[in-house]
C-alpha positions as CSV (number, residue, x, y, z in Angstrom):
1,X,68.5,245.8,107.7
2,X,68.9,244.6,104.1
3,X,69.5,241.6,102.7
4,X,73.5,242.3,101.5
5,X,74.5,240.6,98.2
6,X,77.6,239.6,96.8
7,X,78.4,240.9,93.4
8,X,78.9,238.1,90.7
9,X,82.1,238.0,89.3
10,X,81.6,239.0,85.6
11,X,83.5,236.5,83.0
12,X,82.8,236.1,79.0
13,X,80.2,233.5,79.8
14,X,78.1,235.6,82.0
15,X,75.1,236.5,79.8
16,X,74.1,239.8,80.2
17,X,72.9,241.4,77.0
18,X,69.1,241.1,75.6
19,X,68.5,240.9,72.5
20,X,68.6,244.3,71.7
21,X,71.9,244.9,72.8
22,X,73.1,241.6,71.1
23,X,71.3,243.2,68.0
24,X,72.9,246.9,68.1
25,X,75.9,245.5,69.6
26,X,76.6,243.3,66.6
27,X,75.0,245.1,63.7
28,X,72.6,242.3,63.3
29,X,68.9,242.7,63.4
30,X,66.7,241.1,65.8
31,X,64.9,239.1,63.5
32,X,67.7,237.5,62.2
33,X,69.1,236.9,66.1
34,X,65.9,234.7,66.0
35,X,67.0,233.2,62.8
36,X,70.4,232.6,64.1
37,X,69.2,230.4,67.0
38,X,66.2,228.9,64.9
39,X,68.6,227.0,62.9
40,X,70.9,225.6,65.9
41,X,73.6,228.1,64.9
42,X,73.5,230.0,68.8
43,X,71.6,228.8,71.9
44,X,71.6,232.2,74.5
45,X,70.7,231.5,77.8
46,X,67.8,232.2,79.1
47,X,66.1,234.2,82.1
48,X,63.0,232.1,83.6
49,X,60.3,234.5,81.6
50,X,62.2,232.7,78.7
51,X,64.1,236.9,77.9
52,X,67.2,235.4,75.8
53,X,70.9,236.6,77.4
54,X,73.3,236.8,75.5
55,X,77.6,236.8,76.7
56,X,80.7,238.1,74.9
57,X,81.0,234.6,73.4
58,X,78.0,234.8,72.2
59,X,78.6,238.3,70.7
60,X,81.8,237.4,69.0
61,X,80.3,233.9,67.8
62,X,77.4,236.5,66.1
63,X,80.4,238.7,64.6
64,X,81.8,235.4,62.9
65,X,78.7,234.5,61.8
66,X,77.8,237.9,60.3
67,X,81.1,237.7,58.4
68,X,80.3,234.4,57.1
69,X,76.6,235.5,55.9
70,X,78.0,238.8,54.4
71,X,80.7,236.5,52.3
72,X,77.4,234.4,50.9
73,X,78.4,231.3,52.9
74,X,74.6,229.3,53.3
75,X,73.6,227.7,56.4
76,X,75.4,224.2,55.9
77,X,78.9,225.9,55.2
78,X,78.1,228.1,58.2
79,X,77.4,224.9,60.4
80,X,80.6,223.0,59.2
81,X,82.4,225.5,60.0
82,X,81.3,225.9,63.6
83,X,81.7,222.3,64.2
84,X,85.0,222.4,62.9
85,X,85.8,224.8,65.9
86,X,84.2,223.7,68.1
């Protein structure tokens, strides 16, 4: 008989999107998802093959920062501001 597994109880912090989804999810291309987390702005998880995994934080935290970047804030004003929330 097989192995039975309990389902994970899904929460905002469960990462579950790839990139790709984070990318069509948000409007914002995959290179720039790179870009994003380059520059200490977003840290997904990560599977053990290193695939990045993104959650609903993360996705809204992406939204936000697409807003920021579409009213020309640069990357230091867009850092500030994060701490400040944070």
């Amino acid at each position: 008989m097989g192995r039975l597994y309990r389902p994970v109880k899904r929460t905002t912090a469960t990462p579950v999107y790839t990139i790709g989804a984070a990318s069509r999810l948000t409007g914002i291309p995959i290179w720039t998802l790179r870009w994003i987390e380059r520059h200490g702005l977003l840290r997904p998880s990560r599977t053990r093959g290193r695939q990045r995994l993104y959650n609903d934080f993360d996705l809204n935290r992406l939204r936000d920062i697409r807003g920021w970047m579409e009213q020309k804030v640069n990357l230091a004003g867009i850092r500030v501001i994060l701490r400040l929330q944070a």
